[in-house]
N, C-alpha and C positions, 0 to 999 in steps of 0.2 A: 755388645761390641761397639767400640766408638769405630765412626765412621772415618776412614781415613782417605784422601785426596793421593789416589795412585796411576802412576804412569804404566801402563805396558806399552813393550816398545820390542814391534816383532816385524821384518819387513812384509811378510802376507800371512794371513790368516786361511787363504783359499785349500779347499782341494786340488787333489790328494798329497799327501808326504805325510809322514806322521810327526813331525817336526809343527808342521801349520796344528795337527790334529790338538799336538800337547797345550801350543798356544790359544786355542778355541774351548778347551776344556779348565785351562786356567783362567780366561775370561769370564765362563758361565762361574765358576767356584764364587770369584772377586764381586760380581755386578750385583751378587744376594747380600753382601755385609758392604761395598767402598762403592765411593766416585770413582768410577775408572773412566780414564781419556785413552785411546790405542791410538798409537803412533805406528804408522805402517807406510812401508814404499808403495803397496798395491793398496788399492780404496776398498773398504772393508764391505763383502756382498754377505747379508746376512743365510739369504736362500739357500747357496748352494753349502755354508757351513752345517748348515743345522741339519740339512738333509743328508750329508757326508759322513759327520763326524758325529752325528745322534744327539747334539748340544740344543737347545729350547731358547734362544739369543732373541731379543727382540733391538729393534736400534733405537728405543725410546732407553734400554738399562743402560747406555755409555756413552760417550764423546768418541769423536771421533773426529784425527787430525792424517795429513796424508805430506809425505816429505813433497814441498814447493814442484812443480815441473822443473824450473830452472836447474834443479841440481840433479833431478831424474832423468833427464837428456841423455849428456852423455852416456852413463852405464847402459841404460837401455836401445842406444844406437851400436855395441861394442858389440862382435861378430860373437864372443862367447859367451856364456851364462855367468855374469861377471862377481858372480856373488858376494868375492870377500869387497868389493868395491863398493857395490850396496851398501852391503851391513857396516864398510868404515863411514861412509856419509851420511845412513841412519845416525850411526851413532853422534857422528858431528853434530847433526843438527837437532840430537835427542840434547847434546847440552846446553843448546840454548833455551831449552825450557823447561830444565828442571827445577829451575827455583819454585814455579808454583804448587809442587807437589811434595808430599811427606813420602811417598814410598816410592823407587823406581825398578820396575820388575823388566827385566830384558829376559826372553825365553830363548833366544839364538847363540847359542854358546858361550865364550866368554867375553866378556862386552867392558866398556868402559865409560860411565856414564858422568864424570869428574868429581861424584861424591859415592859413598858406598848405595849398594842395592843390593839388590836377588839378581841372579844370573842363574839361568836352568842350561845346562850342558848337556847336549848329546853324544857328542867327540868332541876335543880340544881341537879348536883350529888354529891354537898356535905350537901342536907337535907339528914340524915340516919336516920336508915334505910330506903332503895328504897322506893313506895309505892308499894302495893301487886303484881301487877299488872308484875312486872320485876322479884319475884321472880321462877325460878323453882329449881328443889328437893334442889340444895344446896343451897340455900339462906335460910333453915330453921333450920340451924343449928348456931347458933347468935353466939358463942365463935370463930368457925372457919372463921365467915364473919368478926368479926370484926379483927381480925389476917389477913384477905385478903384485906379489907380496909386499915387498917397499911400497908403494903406491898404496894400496891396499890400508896400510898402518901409517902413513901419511893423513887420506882422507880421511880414516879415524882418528886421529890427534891420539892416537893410542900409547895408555904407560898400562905397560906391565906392574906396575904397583899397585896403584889404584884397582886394576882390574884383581888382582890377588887377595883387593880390601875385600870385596866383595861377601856376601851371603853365598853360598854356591851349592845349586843342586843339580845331581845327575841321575840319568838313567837308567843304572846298572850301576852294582858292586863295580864289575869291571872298566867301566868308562871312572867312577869314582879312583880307583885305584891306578888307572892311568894318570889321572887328574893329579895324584899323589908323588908318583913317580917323579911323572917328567915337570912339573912345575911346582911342588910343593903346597898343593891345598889344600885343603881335607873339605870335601864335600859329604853333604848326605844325599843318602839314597832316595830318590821319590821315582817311583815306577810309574810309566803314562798309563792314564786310562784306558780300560778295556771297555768298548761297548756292546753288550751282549745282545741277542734280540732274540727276535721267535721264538717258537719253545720247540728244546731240541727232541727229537725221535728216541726212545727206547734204543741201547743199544743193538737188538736182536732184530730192528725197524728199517738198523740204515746201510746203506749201501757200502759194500765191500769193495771200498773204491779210495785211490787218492787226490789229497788237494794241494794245490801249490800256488798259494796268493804274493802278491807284490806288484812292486811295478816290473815291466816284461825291460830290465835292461842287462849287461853283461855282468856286473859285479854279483847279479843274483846268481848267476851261474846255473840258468838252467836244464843247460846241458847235462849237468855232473847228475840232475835229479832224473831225467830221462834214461841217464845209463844205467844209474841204481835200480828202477823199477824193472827195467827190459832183463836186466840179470832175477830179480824179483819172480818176474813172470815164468821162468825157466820153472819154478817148483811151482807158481801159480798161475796159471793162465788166465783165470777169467780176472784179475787185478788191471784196472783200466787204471790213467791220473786226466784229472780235469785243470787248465791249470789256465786262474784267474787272472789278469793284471792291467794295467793301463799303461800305453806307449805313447810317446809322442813319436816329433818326428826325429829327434836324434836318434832313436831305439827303433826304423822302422828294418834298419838293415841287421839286428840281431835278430829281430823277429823272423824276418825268412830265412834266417841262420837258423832258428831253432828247427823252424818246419822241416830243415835238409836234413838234422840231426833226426828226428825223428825219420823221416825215410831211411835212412841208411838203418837204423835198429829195429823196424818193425815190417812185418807186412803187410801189405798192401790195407786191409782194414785193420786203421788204426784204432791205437789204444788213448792215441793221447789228444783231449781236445782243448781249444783255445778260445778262453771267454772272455772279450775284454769290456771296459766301461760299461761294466754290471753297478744298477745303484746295491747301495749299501743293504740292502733288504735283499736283495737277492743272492746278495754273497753270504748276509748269515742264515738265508735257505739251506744254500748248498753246505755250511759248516755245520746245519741243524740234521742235515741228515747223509752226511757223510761221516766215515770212520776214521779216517786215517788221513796226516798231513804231513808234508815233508817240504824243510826250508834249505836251499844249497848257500846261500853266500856266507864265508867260512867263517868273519870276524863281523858278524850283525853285532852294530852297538849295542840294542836290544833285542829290537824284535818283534815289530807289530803285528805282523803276519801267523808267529807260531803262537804268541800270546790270545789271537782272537781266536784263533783255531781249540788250543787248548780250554781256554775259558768257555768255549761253547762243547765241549764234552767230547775231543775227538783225542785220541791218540797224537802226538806229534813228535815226526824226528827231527834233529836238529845238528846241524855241525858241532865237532867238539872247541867252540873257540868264538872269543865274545862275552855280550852279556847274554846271550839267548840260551846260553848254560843255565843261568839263572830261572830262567822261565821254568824248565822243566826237571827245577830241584838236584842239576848235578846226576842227574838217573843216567848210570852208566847204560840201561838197558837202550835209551833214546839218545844216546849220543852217535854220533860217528865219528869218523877221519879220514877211512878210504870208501870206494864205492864200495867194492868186494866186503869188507868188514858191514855197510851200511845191510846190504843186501840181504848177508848170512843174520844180524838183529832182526831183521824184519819178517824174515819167513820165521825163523824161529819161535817169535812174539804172535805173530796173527796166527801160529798155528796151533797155539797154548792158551785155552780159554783159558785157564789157570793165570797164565802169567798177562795176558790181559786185563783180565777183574783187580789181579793185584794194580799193575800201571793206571786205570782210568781212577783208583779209589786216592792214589798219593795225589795225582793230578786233580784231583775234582776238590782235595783241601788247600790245595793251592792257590786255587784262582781266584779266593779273596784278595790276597796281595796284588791283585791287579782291578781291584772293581776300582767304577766310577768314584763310591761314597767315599771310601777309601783317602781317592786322589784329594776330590773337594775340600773333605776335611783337614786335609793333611796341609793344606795351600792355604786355606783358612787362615788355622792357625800360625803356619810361619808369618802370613803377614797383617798377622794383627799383631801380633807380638815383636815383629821385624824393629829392632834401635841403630842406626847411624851409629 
């Protein structure tokens, strides 16, 4: 493979988000065949990636550039999580140094980098408005966002053309197909790595118990998971949920939201416990020997949470809606759409060795489409092969 001089250009590479995850994993892919330089608004910490996201990164395999202070200022004094501002003045100042590079890889959506590149997409951030899901308090004010939008595609000196020249990969069939709709692209599909670890338990080993990973905020919805299971428990009692996440502090006020939810549906010894900033080893503990997992947020662009769970041998249900259909092969048996319908699948399913053995054997052929080698490979080659 000829060695080629490439740009990635991602504002943080940190933990946790699985957006940083896919960018750390398409680093490790690039620093075994290219020169790669990372361009990033936060300074790249190798420690806590490798320990997070399972990648083997040392800082001798890449360069490493960080956007000036001067222009990091203001976004980072601005009262909200300013994101598309960022990524328009990343991008600003990705173009003034792309002349020295043959290939430019931006993993942050749709980007514009004033010659063509690769662009990996999670959701399009120029459907507007966001869906619900991304808004908090200030996104509800429409005259002030669309003024921050403006702004936004100002700092990035952004054309919609250029950006359309693009190589473009996503997510999900369904984030693809959005991509198609509302802007006209044709992307292909590149699914994010799954990191597997420990070795799981015998089915007949692990607990008859549910998991529910992500970060602990309101678009997860994990409310709607709580009621499912408490309806659950009605034919099963001893069914407890464990449920994993990391909060900060914009998320500290759903979290004692959730707690009140659960008091109102349980008694007094509860069913439902709360584990948060678990390292990564502990979480593919609990997915090594637990059976069953359930995701609430209705439109997951993918899906990191059902995808690790599944990939490590467990059962997962999923909303009907999204690319996280995708993850579990369109199986109407693990889909849902209301609580009550989620409920009545699930007792039905764990109550049917039968029709469990059948669900973990489709799932268990699956979850090649999400390994690591997979990803690598697949990154490889688009960009050795990648032409302007």
């Amino acid at each position: 493979v000829m060695r080629r001089k490439v740009l990635l250009v991602q504002p943080s590479l940190q933990p946790p988000g699985g957006g940083n995850g896919v960018a750390a994993w398409m680093l490790q892919a690039l620093v075994r065949e290219h020169h790669v330089t990372v361009l990033s608004w936060r300074p790249v910490e190798i420690g806590p990636i490798n320990r997070f996201f399972g990648t083997a990164l040392h800082s001798s395999d890449f360069d490493t550039m960080v956007v000036p202070r001067a222009w990091r200022a203001a976004p980072d004094l601005l009262p909200v999580p300013a994101a598309l501002i960022r990524s328009g003045l990343l991008m600003r100042y990705a173009r003034r140094l792309t002349g020295g590079f043959e290939v430019i890889v931006g993993v942050h959506n749709e980007t514009d980098y004033g010659r063509r590149g690769i662009q990996y997409v999670h959701y399009p951030t120029y459907l507007r408005p966001r869906p619900q899901v991304d808004f908090r308090w200030y996104h509800g004010m429409a005259p002030v966002l669309s003024r921050y939008y403006q702004l936004a595609d100002w700092a990035a000196g952004f054309s919609p053309d250029r950006m359309k020249a693009n190589l473009t990969l996503a997510n999900s069939n369904w984030t693809a197909s959005n991509l198609h709709r509302f802007l006209g692209i044709d992307a292909q599909t590149l699914y994010p790595p799954v990191v597997t670890g420990g070795s799981p338990l015998p089915w007949r080993q692990r607990e008859r118990a549910f998991l529910a990973i992500g970060r602990v905020s309101p678009e997860k919805e994990y409310e709607r998971i709580i009621r499912i299971l408490a309806r659950v428990r009605r034919e099963l009692p001893d069914i407890t949920l464990t449920i994993v996440g990391t909060w900060d502090r914009y998320t500290k006020a759903y979290h004692q939201h959730l707690e009140q939810v659960v008091a109102t549906v349980t008694p007094a010894h509860s069913w439902v416990t709360f584990r948060h900033n678990l390292t990564r080893g502990e979480v593919q503990g609990l997915v090594s020997r637990y059976r069953y997992g359930i995701h609430g947020m209705r439109e997951e662009h993918f899906g990191m949470a059902p995808a690790e769970m599944m990939c490590g041998g467990m059962l997962v249900w999923v909303p009907k809606g999204g690319g996280q259909v995708e993850i579990v092969g369109g199986e109407p048996a693990l889909l849902y759409e209301t609580e009550e319908g989620a409920a009545n699948t699930i007792v039905r399913t764990i109550t049917d060795p039968g029709e469990e053995a059948r669900l973990r054997e489709m799932l268990a052929g699956r979850a090649d489409l999400f390994s690591v080698n997979r990803f690598v490979a697949a990154v490889q080659q688009i960009v050795s092969t990648f032409e302007e």
